[in-house]
N, C-alpha and C positions, 0 to 999 in steps of 0.2 A: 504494500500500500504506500502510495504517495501522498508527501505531504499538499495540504491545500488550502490555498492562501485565497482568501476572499479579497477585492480593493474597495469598497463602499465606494465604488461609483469615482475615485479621488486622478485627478491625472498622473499618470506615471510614467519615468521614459524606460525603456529596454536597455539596456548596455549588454552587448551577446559579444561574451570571451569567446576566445580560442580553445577550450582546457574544457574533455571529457567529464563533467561533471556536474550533476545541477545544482544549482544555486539562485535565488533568487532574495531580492532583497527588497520588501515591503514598505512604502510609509505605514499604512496599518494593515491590521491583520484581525481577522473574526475567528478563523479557525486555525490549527497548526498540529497535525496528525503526524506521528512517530513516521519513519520515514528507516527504509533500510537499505545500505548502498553493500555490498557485498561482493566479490569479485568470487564466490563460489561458483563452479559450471564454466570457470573461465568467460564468465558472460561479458561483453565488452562493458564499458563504462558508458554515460548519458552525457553531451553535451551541456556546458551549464548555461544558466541565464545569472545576470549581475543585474540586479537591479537598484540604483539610484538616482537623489537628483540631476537634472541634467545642471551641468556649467549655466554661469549666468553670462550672456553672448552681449558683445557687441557690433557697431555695424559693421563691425568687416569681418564677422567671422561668418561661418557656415549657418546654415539657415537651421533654426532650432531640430532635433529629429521629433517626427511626429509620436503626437501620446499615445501609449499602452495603455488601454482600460479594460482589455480581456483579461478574465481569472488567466492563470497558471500555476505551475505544481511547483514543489519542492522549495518553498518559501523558507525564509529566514528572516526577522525582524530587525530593524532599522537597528534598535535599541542596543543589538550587536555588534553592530560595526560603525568603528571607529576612523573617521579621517584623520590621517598623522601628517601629511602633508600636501597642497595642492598650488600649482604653478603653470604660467604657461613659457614656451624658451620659441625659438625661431621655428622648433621640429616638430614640436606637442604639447599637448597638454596634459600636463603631466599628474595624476593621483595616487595617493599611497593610500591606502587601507588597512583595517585592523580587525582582521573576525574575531571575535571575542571566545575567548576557551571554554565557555559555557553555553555556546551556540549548541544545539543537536544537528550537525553538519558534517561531512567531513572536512570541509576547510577550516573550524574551528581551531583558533590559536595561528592562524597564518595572516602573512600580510600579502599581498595584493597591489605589483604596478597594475596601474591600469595609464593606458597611454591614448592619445586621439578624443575626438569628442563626444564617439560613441562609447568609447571606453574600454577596449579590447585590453582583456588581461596578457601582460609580456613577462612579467614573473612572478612566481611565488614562495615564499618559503614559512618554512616552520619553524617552532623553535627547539623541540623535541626530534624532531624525524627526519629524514634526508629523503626519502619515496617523496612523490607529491600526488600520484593517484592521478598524477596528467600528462598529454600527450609531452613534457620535458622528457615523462619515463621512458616512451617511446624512443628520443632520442637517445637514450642513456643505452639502447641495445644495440648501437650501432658500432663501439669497441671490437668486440669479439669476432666480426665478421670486415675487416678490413688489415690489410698489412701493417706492422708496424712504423711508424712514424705520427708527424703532428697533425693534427684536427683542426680545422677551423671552423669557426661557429661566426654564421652572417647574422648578425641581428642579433646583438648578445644581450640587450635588455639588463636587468640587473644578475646575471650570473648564473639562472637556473639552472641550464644547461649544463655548465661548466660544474657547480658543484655538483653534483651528478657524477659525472666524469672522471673527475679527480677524483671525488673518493670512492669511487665503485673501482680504477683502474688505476694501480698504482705507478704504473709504467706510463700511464696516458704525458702528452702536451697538449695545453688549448692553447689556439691564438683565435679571442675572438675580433671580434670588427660592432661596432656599432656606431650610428649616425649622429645624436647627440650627448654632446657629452654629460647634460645634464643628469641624462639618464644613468649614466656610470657614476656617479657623485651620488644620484639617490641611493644606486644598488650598497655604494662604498657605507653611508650611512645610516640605513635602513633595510638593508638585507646580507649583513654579514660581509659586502664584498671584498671589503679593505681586509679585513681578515684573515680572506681566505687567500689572498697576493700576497699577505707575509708568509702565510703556513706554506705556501707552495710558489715562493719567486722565482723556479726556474723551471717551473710545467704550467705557468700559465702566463699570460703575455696578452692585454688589452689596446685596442688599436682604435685610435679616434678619426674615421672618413667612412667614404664610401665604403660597403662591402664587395662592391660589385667588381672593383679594385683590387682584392684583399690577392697577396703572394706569397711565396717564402720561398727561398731558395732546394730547390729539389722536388717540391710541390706536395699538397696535402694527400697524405691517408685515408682520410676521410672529411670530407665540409657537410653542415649542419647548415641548412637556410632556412632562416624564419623572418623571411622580412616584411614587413608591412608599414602602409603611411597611408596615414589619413583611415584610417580601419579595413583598408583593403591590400590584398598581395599587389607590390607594386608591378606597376606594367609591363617592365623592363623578362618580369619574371614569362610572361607571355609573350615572348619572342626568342624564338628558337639560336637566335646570335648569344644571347647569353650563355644558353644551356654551352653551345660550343669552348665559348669561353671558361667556361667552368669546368667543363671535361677536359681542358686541355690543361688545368690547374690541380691535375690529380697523378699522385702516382700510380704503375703496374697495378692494376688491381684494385685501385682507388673505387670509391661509392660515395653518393651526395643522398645524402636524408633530408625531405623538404616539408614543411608544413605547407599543405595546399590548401590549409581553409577549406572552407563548405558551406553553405544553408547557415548556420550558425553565425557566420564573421557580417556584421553590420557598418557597413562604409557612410561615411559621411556623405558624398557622393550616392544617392539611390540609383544609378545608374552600373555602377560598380555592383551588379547583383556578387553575392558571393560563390553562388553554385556554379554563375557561369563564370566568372573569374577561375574558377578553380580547376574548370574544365576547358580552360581554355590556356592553363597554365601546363596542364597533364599531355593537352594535345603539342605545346613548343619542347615539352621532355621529349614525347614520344619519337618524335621526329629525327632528335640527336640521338637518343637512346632505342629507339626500336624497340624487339620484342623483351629488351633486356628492362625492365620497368616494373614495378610493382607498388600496388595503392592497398593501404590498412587505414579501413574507415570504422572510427568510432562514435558512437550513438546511433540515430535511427535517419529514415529516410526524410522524415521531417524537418528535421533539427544535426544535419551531423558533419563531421568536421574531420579530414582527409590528412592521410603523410605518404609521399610516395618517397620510391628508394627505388633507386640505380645498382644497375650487374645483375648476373645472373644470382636467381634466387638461391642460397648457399642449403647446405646438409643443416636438417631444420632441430634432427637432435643435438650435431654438436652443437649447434648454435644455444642451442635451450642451457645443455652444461654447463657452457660458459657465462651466461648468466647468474645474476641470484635470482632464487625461487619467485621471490614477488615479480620478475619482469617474465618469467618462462613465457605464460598464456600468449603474452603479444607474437611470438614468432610463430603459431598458429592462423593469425589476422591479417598476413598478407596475402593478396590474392594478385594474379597476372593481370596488369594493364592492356585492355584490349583497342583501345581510341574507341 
């Protein structure tokens, strides 16, 4: 049974994360039913919803997004979440959040970038756990089935990825890349980052430009692309000149792990649907990568939100060994990319 949130009629905007998980967040609430998220049956995860106020806009910014006043499920009350910081820089708008540890959620006790106008969550952490129960974890499977050497992560956001990585693989390097640097100064002081670049200053290496730029001498292992602006995959990602470029920034054997977005991802721009952005980002892969492509779709046909992966699809038990137990299920959830 799903939790379920009545709105007495009140306006509210949507903010639709990236991250397998529901979540929704209430000005009020009538009813609030136990709610159970389980990864028993290896069942995938749910898409989440964030819901809050929207920014208060001026005249030059984007045109308010329109109100939510239909019920939805798996609600969580204002009165839990906590804003720790909010700002806007040249690249975003930038929000921090604070689920409160007494939420019945699984995000409870986490904080929450959320970036752009619609609010798309870009990391999260905990203060207890290192799992996050979102598609970061997905990234996090990407070690064990790439040659040795360094990782790059396009759209490093405050670090999700990266602490993942590092401590699931002690052998790992990250160099991530991200676009503002405001963002890496929130993650430094609101999501552990600073921290974790003392514990680890020579397996991790943060890079302020374009990702689409991002190099290293000998070329990456493995790249990690999460990029989005303005609430949508940017464009750049839907032309197949990239994909080239980015295949040719791989070693022997190399593979690129991508958040495709889906149904879920809410662009500032309504035009910027997400399912067809996302489909139209799979068909500029397909093109460079051919039949060597693979898409692992988590939630439902409604609501759900895509990662594709490059090379041929690897031996799916070792793959699972090489994992920890909590990520096995996912290497069961790719399926062949067909265009």
């Amino acid at each position: 049974m799903s939790n379920k949130v009545i709105l007495d009629g009140l306006i509210s905007y949507q903010i639709r994360p990236l991250i397998p998980f529901p979540i929704q967040i209430a000005l009020h609430t009538h009813t609030l039913k136990p709610s159970h998220f389980s990864l028993k049956g290896r069942a995938p995860p749910k898409p989440i919803r964030l819901r809050l106020p929207p920014p208060k806009y001026d005249q030059t910014h984007q045109p308010r997004p329109r109100p939510q006043t239909n019920t939805q499920d798996d609600g969580i009350p204002i009165e839990d979440v906590k804003t720790i910081a909010k700002f806007k820089t040249k690249h975003n708008y930038i929000r921090v959040v604070e689920v409160s540890r007494r939420a019945d959620h699984p995000f409870a006790g986490s904080r929450l970038l959320l970036l752009d106008a619609p609010g798309n969550i870009h990391s999260i952490s905990f203060l207890f756990k290192l799992l996050t129960n979102t598609y970061f974890d997905v990234f996090a499977t990407l070690p064990p089935i790439i040659p040795p050497g360094p990782i790059g992560i396009l759209g490093f956001g405050a670090g999700s990825t990266a602490r993942l990585i590092l401590e699931l693989y002690p052998e790992s390097i990250v160099h991530g890349w991200e676009l503002d640097p405001s963002v890496v100064e929130v993650g430094r002081e609101f999501f552990g980052l600073g921290k974790l670049e003392k514990q680890y200053p020579e397996r991790l290496y943060i890079y302020i430009g374009n990702a689409l730029k991002a190099s290293i001498k000998n070329g990456f292992s493995g790249i990690l692309v999460d990029l989005f602006s303005k609430g949508s995959l940017i464009p750049e990602l839907q032309d197949p000149n990239t994909w080239q470029i980015l295949k040719k920034n791989l070693r022997k054997d190399g593979r690129i792990m991508v958040n495709v977005g889906g149904r879920c991802v809410e662009a500032e721009d309504s035009r910027r649907d997400g399912k067809v952005v996302m489909e139209e980002t799979l068909k500029a892969m397909h093109k460079v990568f051919g039949e060597k492509l693979h898409v692992l779709s988590l939630g439902n046909r409604k609501d759900d939100s895509s990662l594709a992966l490059t090379g041929e699809l690897p031996d799916l038990e070792a793959w699972k060994k090489a994992l920890p137990r909590s990520l096995q299920f996912y290497v069961d959830m790719w399926a062949p990319f067909h265009g």
